[in-house]
N, C-alpha and C positions, 0 to 999 in steps of 0.2 A: 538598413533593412526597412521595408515598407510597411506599416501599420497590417497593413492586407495581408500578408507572406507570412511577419509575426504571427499572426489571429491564424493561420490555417491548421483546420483540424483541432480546430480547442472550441470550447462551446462556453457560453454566456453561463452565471450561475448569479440569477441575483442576489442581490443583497437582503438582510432583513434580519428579527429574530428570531432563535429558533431553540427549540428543546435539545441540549446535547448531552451525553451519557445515558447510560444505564443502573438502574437499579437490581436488575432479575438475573443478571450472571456471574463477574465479576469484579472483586470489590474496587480495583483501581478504575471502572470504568465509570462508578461514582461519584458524588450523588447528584441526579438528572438536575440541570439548572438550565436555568434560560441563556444564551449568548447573541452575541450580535455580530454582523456581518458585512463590507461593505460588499459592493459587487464586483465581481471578476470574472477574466477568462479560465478555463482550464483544459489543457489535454486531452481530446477525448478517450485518447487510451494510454496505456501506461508506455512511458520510451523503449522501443522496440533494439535488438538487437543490430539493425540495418541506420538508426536513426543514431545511436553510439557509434558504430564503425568514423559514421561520415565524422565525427566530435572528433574522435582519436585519429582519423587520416589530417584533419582540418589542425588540428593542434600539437598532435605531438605525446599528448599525457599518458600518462603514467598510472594505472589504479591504486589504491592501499594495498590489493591482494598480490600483483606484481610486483613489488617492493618488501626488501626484508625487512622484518617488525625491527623498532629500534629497541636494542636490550635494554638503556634505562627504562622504560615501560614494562616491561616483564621481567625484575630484577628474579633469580633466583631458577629461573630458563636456562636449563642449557644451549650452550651457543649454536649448536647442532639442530637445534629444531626450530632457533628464529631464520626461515627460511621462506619466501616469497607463498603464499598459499591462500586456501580460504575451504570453510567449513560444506564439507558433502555429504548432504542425505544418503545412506546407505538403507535398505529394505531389508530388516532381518527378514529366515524365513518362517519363524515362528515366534507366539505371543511374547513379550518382554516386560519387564517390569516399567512399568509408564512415567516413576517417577525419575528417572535417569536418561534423560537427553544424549548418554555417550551411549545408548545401546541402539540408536539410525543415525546420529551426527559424527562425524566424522572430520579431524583436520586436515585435509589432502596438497602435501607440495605440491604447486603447478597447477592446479584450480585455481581459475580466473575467470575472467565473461569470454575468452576466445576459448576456453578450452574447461566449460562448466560441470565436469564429473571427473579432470582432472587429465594430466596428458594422456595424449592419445583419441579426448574426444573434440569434437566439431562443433561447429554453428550448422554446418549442411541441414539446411532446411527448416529455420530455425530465424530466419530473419524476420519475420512479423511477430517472433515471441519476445515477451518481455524481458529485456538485459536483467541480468545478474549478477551474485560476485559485486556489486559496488557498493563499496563503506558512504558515510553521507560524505565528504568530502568531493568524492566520487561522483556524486548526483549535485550535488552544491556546483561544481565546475563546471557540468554541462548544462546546469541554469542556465548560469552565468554567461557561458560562452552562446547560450541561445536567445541573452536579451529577457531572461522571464526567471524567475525563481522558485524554490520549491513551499507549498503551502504550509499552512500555519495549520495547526492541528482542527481548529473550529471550524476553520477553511475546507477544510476535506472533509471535512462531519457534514456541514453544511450540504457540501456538495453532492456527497454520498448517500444523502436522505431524498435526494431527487423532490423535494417537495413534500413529500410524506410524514406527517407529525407523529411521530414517536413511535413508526413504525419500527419491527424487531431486523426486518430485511430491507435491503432499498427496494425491494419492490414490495413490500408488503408482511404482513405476517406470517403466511404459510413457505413455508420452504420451498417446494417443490408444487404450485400453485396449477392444479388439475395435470400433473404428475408430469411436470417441466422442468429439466434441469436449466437452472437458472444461474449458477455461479459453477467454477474449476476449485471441486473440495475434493475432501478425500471418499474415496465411495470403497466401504467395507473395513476393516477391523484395522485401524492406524495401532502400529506403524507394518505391522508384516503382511497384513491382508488390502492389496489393491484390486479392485474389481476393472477398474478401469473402464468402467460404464462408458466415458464420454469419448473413448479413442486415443486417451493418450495417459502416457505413465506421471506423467512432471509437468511444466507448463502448459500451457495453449497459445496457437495463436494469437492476437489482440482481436477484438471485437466478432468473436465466435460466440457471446452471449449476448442477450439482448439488454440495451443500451435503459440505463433508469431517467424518469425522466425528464431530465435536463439533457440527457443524450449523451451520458457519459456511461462508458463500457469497463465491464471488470472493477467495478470501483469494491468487490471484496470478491476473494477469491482468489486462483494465481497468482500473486506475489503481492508480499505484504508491500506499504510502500512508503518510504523515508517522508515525514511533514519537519520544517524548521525547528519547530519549537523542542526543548528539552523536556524531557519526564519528570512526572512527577508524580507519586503514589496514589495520588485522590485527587479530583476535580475539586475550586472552590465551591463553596454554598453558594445559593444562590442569592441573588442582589435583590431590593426593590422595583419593584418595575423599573420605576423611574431613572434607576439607575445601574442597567445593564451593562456594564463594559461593552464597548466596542472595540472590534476585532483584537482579540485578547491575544497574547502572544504568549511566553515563555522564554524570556530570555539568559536567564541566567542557571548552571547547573547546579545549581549546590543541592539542592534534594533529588538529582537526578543520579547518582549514582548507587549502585547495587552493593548494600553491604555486606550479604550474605557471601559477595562471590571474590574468585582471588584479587580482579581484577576492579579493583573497589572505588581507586582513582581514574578510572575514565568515565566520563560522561556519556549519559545515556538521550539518545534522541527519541520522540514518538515515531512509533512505526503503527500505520492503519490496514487496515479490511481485510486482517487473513491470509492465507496462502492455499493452495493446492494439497497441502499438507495438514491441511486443518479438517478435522471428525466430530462428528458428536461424541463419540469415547474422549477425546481429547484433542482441545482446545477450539472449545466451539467459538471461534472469532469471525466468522466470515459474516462479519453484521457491521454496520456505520459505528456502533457505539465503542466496537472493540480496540485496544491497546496495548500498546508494551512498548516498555523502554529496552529498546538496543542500544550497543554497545556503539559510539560512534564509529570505533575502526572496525569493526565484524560485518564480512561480506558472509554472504551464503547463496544455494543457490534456490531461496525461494524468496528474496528482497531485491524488490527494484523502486522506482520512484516514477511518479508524472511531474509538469507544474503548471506553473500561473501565471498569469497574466495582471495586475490590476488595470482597468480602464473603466471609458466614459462605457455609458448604458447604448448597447448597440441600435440600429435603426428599428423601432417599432413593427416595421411590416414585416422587414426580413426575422429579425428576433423570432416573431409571434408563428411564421411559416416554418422557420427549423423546428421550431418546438411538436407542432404539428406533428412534423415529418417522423419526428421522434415519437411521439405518442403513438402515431400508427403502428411504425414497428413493432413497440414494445406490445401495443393491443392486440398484434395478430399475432404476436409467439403465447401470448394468455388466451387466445380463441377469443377474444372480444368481452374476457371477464370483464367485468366489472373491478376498481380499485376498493380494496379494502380498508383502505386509512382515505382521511380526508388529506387535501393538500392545504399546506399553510399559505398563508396570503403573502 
């Protein structure tokens, strides 16, 4: 494959240091420390339903969710239910107690990315929405088989900040920025009350919002999205100037797993920017800073992934003219506001 074919449809994110986590929501998203960055490509949008097809006709593979769970991993499961599936948001129709996950999630046999609310349903019309249903494994393969791989957690902070220093949104501070829906969140009282303001119940298309700006789309919002590295409860502190890690990673799981929960021996991956499912009642993530350790084999249908590229610093002129391109866009869906954060250098 040609440098050129690889690069299409992923945009430049330079490199540099930059302010990553939060302080003001919550506590694993702490404490704000400085990180460093080299430069890379990245997807402009997140891998589409029609961009999986072509992986799975082209290879053959298999997802985690299509596959029965192996019982050593779930000792004490009856045999009856280690059956090929993956977890489905169900819409009570009235308010529920918020701290119990089993009153809208749902295990559903036969829930996968061809058939995401469980048999019987389709992709019809659905191909430029973001895949679903894939464990990281899942999204690690069609890195892989695409020649590019999935980001490191700083990497997609980085990138998700579009330039904006320590802003709350990638675009900025205000939410809804002279009364613009800007991201695919939950609109009205999560989890039983969907308003459905923006025309649809569950995903979006890919780049129906406008693009932040490095020119990347949906970077929170509509499906949270698999990064490499493992979880970990709390960011480090921060370093010295002088001595900021460069491109930090996370490679090993041992403080990545969930003690609280049954399933306490598998490792947990970072997952970024939210979902569609995300409210201010509950679980206001649809911000650069937000995180959570999943589960590496849990599909659902509001995780999917993009990725990366690393390379040389693209051509100057062309560089400087998409960014442009990008700027405008994004200026004219703001009426030509003004940025409310400064951009970092």
């Amino acid at each position: 494959m040609t440098r050129g074919k690889l690069l299409k449809d992923m945009v430049w994110v330079p490199g540099g240091t930059f302010l990553m986590g939060s302080d003001d929501f919550y506590p694993e998203e702490g404490p704000v420390h400085r990180a460093s960055v080299s430069g890379f490509w990245m997807d402009e949008h997140a891998v589409t339903v029609a961009e999986y097809r072509r992986f799975v006709r082209a290879t053959g593979y298999v997802t985690v969710a299509e596959r029965a769970p192996d019982p050593a991993q779930y000792p004490g499961v009856a045999a009856e239910l280690l059956v090929p599936g993956s977890l489905v948001f169900r819409q009570p129709d009235r308010p529920v107690d918020l701290h119990n996950p089993r009153n809208w999630w749902s295990w559903v046999p036969g829930a996968q990315w061809r058939h995401p609310e469980g048999p019987g349903s389709t992709l019809h019309g659905r191909e430029r929405h973001p895949v679903t249903h894939v464990a990281h494994e899942d999204a690690a393969a069609f890195a892989a088989w695409a020649g590019k791989a999935l980001p490191s957690e700083a990497e997609w902070e980085r990138a998700a900040r579009g330039g904006l220093e320590g802003a709350v949104y990638c675009w900025g501070d205000v939410f809804q920025p002279r009364s613009r829906t800007m991201a695919n969140t939950w609109q009205g009282r999560f989890p039983w009350e969907n308003l459905k303001t923006d025309g649809f119940p569950g995903t979006t298309p890919v780049k129906r919002f406008p693009p932040n700006e490095y020119g990347l789309f949906e970077m929170t919002g509509n499906v949270w999205e698999w990064t490499s590295d493992f979880f970990s409860p709390r960011h480090p502190g921060s370093s010295p100037a002088c001595c900021v890690p460069r491109d930090p990673h996370v490679q090993t799981p041992e403080r990545s797993h969930d003690r609280p929960a049954p399933d306490t021996h598998i490792p947990r991956r970072v997952v970024k920017g939210g979902s569609y499912l995300c409210a201010p009642n509950y679980c206001l993530r649809y911000r650069p800073a937000a995180r959570q350790g999943q589960a590496v084999e849990t599909s659902s249908t509001h995780i999917g992934f993009r990725c990366v590229v690393p390379g040389d610093t693209p051509t100057g002129d062309a560089h400087e003219a998409g960014h442009a391109i990008k700027r405008a866009q994004t200026s004219a869906v703001l009426d030509g506001g003004p940025r409310d954060r400064v951009k970092l250098r």
